[in-house]
N, C-alpha and C positions, 0 to 999 in steps of 0.2 A: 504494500500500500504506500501511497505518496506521503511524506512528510515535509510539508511545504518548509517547513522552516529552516528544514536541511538544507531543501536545494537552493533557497536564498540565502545560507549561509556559504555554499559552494562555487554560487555563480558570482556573489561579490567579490571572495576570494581569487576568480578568473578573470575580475573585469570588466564582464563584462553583461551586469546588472545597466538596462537601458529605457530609456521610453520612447525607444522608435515605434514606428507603426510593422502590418505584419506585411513586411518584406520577406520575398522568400526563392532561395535557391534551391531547382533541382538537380539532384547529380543523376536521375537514371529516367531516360525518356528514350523513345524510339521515333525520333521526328526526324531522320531523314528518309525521304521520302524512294520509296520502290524497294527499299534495301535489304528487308524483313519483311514480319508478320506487323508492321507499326503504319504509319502513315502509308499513302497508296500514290501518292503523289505531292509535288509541291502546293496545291491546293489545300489539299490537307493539313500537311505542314506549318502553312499559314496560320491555317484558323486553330491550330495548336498553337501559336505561339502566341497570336492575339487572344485566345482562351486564356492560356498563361499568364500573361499581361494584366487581363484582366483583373484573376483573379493576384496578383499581387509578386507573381512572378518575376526575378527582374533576370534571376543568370538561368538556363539550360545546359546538361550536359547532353551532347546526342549520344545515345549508348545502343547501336544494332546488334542483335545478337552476331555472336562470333564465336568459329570455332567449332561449332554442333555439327558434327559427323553425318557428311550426306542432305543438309538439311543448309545450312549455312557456312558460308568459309568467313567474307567478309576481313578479311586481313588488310591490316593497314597496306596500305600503299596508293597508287595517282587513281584509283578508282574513288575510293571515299575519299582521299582531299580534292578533287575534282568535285564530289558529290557537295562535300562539305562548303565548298565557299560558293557552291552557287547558292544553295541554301541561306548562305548568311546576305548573299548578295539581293534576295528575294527580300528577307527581311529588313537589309535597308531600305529598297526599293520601294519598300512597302508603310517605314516607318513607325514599324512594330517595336519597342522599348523593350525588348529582351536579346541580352547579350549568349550567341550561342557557343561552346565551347565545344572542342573534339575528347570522344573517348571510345569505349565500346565496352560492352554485356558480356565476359569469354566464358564461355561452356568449359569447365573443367575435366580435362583429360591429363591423362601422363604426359602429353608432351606441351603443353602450356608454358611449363620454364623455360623448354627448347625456344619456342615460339618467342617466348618474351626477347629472351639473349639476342634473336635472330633480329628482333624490330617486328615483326609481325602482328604485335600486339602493343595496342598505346594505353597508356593508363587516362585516366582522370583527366584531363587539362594537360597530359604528359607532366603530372605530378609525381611522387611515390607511389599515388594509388591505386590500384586495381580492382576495379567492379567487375566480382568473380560471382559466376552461378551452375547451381548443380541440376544434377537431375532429382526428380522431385522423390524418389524412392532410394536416391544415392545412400550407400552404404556410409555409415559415420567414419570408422575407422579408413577409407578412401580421401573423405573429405578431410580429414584431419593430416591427413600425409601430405597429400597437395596443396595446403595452404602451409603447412610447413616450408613445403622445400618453394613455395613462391617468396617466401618471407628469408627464405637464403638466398634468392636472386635479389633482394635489398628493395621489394614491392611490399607496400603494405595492403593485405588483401581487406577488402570491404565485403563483405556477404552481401547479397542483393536478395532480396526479400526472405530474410532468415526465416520466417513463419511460417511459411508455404512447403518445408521439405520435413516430410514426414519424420524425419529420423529429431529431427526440434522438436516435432510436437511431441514425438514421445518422450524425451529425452531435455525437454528448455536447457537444463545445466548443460551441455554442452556448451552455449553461447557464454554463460558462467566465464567457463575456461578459456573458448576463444578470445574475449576482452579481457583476460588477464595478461594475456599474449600479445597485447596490443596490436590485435585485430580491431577493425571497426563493422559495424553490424547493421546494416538496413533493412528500412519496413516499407512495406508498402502502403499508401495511404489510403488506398481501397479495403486493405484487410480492416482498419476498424472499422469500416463501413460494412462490412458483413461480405464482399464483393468476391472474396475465394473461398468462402462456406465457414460455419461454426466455427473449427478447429482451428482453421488460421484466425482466424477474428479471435478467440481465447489467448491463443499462444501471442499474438500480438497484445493483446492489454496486459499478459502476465510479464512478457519481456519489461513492457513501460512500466510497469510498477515496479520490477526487480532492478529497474535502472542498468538495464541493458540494452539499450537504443543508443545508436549514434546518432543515427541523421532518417529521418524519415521523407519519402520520394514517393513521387507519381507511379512510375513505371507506366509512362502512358504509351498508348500504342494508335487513338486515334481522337479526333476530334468529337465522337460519338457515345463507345463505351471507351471506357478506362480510360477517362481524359485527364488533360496536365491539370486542371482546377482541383487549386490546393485549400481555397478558403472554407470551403465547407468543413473538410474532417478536422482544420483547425480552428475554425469554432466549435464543433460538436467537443475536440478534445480541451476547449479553455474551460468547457463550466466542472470538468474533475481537473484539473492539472492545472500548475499555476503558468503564467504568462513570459516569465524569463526561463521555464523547463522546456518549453515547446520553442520558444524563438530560439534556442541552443540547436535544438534537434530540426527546425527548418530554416534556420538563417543563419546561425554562426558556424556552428561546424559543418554544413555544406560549403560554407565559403574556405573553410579552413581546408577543406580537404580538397579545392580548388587551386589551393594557393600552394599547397603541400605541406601546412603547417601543422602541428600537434592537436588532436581536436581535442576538446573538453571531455571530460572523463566523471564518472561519480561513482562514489563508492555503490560495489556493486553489492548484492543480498540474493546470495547462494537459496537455491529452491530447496537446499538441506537444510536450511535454520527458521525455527519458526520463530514468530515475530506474536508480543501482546500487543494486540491493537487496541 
């Protein structure tokens, strides 16, 4: 459970206790357009980033799947930076107030590290980070090995929708131990809206209360369903959570992880210790 008073004594401690409005970055969207299962074109696109805007968005990361065997390759190279600046170039043209940045979604396999060494793979904004995803039945002890040996190539992996893979939900303390590792952890902002069923939407409120969120994202894929508008689930989560817990997890440490810098951390609370409320 939240104990507001902690996390205002944690956030002042960081800094960065503030009274801006809710500005907000996402690190994991699928808005370039034809390149995935995300946007279907530049039109699209568009009205995703003006959606965006709207709702309060100011940076995007485009993250296409990448990597997935048979299904998507998507490796860096002159196809997505070709892709990528027309796409920015539409949003000037267009005068949409959202800054877009490169990255990509990588499908974890054994040769991911290969991949990264090679350039094949860009992190974050070409940060330290890397928005890593599994399959959704992925064995734990897989996923723990490869996020290891990514974190020996000197990437710091970011989970992209921790809730959603079965072996969390059964298991949440593993995220525990990954943020001990200083790994970072993302949610999707459809799961507390109920948008990938019960189980993700529980294992998403239990992460937030156990203070095991980093950065919470869209994971948007079109202007229709699963869209980049972030202001809804951040109001639904202001009236339980307080106001500088949530601008960490949608506007600071997205930016931080932008920038490649250290993101905010809070003491975490092991799903082994029970708590008097």
């Amino acid at each position: 459970m939240i104990f507001i008073g902690e996390y205002a004594i944690l956030l002042a401690y960081h800094g960065i206790l503030s009274t801006k409005g809710e500005v907000m970055r996402d690190i994991h969207t699928h808005i370039l357009p034809g390149i995935d299962d995300g946007s279907r074109d530049l039109y699209d696109s568009m009205e995703m980033a003006a959606m965006a805007a709207d709702g309060g968005t100011t940076v995007m990361v485009a993250t296409p799947h990448c990597n997935i065997p048979g299904v998507y390759d998507n490796y860096f190279g002159k196809e997505y930076i070709e892709l990528f600046r027309k796409t920015v170039r539409e949003l000037e043209r267009n005068h949409i107030p959202v800054k877009l940045l490169p990255g990509m979604e990588v499908y974890s396999t054994f040769k991911l590290p290969r991949l990264l060494a090679e350039g094949k793979i860009i992190t974050l904004n070409k940060s330290r980070y890397l928005l890593m995803e599994f399959d959704f039945q992925e064995d734990p002890d897989f996923a723990d090995r490869i996020l290891d040996r990514v974190r020996e190539a000197r990437a710091i992996p970011v989970i992209a929708h921790a809730e959603r893979y079965a072996f969390v939900q059964d298991d949440p303390e593993i995220v525990y131990r990954w943020l001990g590792k200083g790994y970072a952890v993302q949610i999707n902002k459809g799961s507390f809206m109920g948008r990938f069923g019960r189980t993700a939407q529980r294992t998403a409120f239990e992460l937030l209360d156990h203070n095991l969120v980093t950065v919470v994202a869209s994971d948007a894929h079109s202007p229709y369903q699963r869209t980049p508008w972030m202001q809804d689930v951040y109001e639904s989560l202001l009236e339980e959570y307080p106001r500088d817990y949530l601008e960490a997890l949608f506007t600071e440490n997205p930016g931080r992880i932008c920038r490649g810098q250290e993101v905010i951390r809070f003491r975490r609370i092991s799903f082994q210790d029970t708590y008097q409320i």
